[in-house]
Structures are given as C-alpha cells and as structure tokens.
TORTIKOL-995458 format. One record per residue (C-alpha): x, z, y; chain; residue number from 1; residue in three letters. Coordinates in Angstrom, 2 decimals. Layout:
# TORTIKOL-995458
       X       Z       Y c   k   r
       X       Z       Y A NUM ala
...
END
This chain:
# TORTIKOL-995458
       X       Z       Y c   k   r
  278.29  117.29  198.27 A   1 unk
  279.78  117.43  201.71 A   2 unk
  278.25  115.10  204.57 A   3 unk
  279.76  111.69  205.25 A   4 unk
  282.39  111.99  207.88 A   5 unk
  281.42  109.26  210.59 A   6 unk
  282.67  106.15  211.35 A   7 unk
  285.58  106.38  213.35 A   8 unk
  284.32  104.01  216.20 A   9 unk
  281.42  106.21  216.52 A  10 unk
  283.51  109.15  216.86 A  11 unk
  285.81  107.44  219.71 A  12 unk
  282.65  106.52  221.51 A  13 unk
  281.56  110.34  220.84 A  14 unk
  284.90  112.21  222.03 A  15 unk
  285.42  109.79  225.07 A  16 unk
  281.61  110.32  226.12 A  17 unk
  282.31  113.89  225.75 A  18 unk
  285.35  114.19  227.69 A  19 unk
  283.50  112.06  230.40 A  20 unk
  281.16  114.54  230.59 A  21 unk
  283.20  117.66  230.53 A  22 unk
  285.41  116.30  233.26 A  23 unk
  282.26  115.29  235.84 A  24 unk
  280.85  119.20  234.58 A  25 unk
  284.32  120.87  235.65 A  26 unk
  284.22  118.48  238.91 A  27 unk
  280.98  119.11  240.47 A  28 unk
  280.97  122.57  239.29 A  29 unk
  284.32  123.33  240.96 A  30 unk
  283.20  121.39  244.11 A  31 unk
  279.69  123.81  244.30 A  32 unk
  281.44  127.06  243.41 A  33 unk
  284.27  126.41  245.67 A  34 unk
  281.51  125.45  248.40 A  35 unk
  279.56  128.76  247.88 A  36 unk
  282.54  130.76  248.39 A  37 unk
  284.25  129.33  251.46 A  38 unk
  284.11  126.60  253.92 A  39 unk
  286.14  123.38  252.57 A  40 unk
  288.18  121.21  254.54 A  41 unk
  289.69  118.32  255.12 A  42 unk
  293.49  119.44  255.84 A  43 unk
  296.07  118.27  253.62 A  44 unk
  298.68  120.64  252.57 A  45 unk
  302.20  120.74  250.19 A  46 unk
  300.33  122.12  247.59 A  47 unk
  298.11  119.32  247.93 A  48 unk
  300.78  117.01  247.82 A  49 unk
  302.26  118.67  244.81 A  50 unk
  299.07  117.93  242.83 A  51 unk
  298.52  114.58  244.01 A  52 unk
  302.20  113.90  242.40 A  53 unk
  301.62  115.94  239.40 A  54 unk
  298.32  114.23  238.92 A  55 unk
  300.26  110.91  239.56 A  56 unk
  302.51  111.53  237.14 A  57 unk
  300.10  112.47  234.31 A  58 unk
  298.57  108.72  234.87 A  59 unk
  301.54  107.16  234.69 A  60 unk
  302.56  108.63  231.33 A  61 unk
  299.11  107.77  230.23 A  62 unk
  299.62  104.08  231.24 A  63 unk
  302.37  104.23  229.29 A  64 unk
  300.88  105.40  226.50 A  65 unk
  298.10  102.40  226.68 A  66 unk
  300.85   99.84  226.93 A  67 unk
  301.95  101.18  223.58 A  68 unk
  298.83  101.13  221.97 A  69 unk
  298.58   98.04  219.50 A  70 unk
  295.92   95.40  219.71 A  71 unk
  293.81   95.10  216.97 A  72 unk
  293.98   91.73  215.31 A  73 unk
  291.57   89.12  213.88 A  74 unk
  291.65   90.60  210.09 A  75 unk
  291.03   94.13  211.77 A  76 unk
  287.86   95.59  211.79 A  77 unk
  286.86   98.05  214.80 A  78 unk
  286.70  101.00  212.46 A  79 unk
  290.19  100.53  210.79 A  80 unk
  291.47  100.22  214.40 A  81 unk
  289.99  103.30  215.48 A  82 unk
  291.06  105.15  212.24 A  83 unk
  294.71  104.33  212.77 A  84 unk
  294.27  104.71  216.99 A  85 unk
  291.87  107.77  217.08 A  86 unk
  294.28  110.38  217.93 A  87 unk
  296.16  108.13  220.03 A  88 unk
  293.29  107.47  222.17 A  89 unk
  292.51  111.14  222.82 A  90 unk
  295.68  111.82  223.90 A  91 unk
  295.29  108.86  226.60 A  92 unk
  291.60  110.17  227.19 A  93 unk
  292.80  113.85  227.59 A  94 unk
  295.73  112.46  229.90 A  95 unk
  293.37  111.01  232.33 A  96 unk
  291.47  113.96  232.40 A  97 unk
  293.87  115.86  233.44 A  98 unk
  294.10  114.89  237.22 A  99 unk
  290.43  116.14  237.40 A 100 unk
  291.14  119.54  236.02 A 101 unk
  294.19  119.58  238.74 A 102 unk
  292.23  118.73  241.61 A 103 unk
  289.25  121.68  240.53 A 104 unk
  292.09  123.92  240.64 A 105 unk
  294.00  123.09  243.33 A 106 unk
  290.33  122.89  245.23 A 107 unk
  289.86  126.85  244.13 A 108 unk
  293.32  127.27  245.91 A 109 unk
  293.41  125.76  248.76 A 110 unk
  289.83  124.78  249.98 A 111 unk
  291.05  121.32  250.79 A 112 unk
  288.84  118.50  249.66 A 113 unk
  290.29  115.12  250.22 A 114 unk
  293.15  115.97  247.54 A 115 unk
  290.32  117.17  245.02 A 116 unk
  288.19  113.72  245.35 A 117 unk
  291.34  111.79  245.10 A 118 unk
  292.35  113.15  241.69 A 119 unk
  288.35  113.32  240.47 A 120 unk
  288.18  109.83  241.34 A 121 unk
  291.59  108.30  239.63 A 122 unk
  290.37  110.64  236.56 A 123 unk
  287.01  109.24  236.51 A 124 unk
  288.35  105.75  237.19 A 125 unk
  290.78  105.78  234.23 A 126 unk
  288.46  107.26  231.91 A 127 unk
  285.43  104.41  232.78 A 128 unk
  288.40  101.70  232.39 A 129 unk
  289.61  102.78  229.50 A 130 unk
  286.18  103.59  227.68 A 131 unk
  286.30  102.86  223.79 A 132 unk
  284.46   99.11  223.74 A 133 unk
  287.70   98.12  226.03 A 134 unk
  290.18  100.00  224.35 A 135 unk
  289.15   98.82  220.62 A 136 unk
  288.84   95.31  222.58 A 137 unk
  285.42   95.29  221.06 A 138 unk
END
C-alpha cells in the first residue's frame, strides 16, 4: 500500500518554507561568491535599471494573481482550500521569488549591490507577507 499523501496545508506550509529557503540560499550565496571574485559597488547602471523593472514587473503580475485568489469561506476547511489553491499559490510563491534570482544574476554581472538588495528584499518581503497561515486566512 502506497503512503498517505499529506495534507495539503502541510504541503503549502512545506513548499513555501522551501522556496523561502532556496531563495535566502541563492541570495547570500550569490552575494559571497560575487564578493570573493571582485570588489562590489554601489553604482547604479541600465542594466540595473532593467532588472529593477523586470523584477517590478514580476511582482506586479504576482499581485495580480493574489487579488484573484478566492477567499476561503466559513463551510471551508483549510485543507479543501489548499487542495483547490495549491498550485495557485506556487505560482504566486515562485513569482515572488523571482526578483531574488534576478538580482543574484544581475549581481554576477555587474558587481553592483544596491540593485541586488533591492530585489532580495521585495522577494523576501512578498514571500514573508504572503506565507501560507495568511494566504489560507488561517
């Protein structure tokens, strides 16, 4: 007999915790490799910008997606929410992670760091707000 699948709640809590934690991994390890190899600076540059806008745009389309994400109702349990809102929720998750991964990237290219902690910090920001007790509306 196969293993019981788990409850769907406890797998939200389990992929948001994990995408948490793969976005601070990419983040600081980006931030110490890119140190390591070069000075970083403070500058500002168009690719910077380019990010920042990019990474801007991935939040708003992720904002979008939460304001079409449905309450869950008195009748509704947590785990029948997060069975019909799981995938939903990842996508959200995964869009807010997204800025993160931009701003490693853009901090291996460039060297610049103000651009990288902005877009760490609205990723890390979106993905504490939006963590799986306030999203459920647990």
């Amino acid at each position: 007999m196969p293993p019981a699948s788990p409850a769907p709640s406890s797998a939200a809590r389990t992929l948001h915790a994990l995408l948490l934690t793969s976005t601070l991994i990419v983040s600081i390890g980006a931030f110490v490799v890119s140190r390591s190899i070069a000075a970083l600076s403070s500058a500002v540059g168009v690719l910077d910008w380019v990010a920042i806008l990019v990474g801007l745009s991935g939040l708003a389309i992720a904002l979008l997606l939460r304001s079409r994400l449905p309450a869950r109702t008195g009748g509704q349990t947590a785990d029948q929410w997060w069975s019909a809102n799981l995938g939903r929720a990842v996508a959200l998750w995964a869009l807010f992670e997204f800025p993160a991964m931009l701003g490693s990237v853009t901090l291996f290219v460039t060297g610049h760091l103000i651009p990288f902690i902005a877009l760490v910090a609205l990723a890390l920001g979106g993905l504490v707000s939006l963590a799986p007790g306030r999203l459920g509306g647990e």
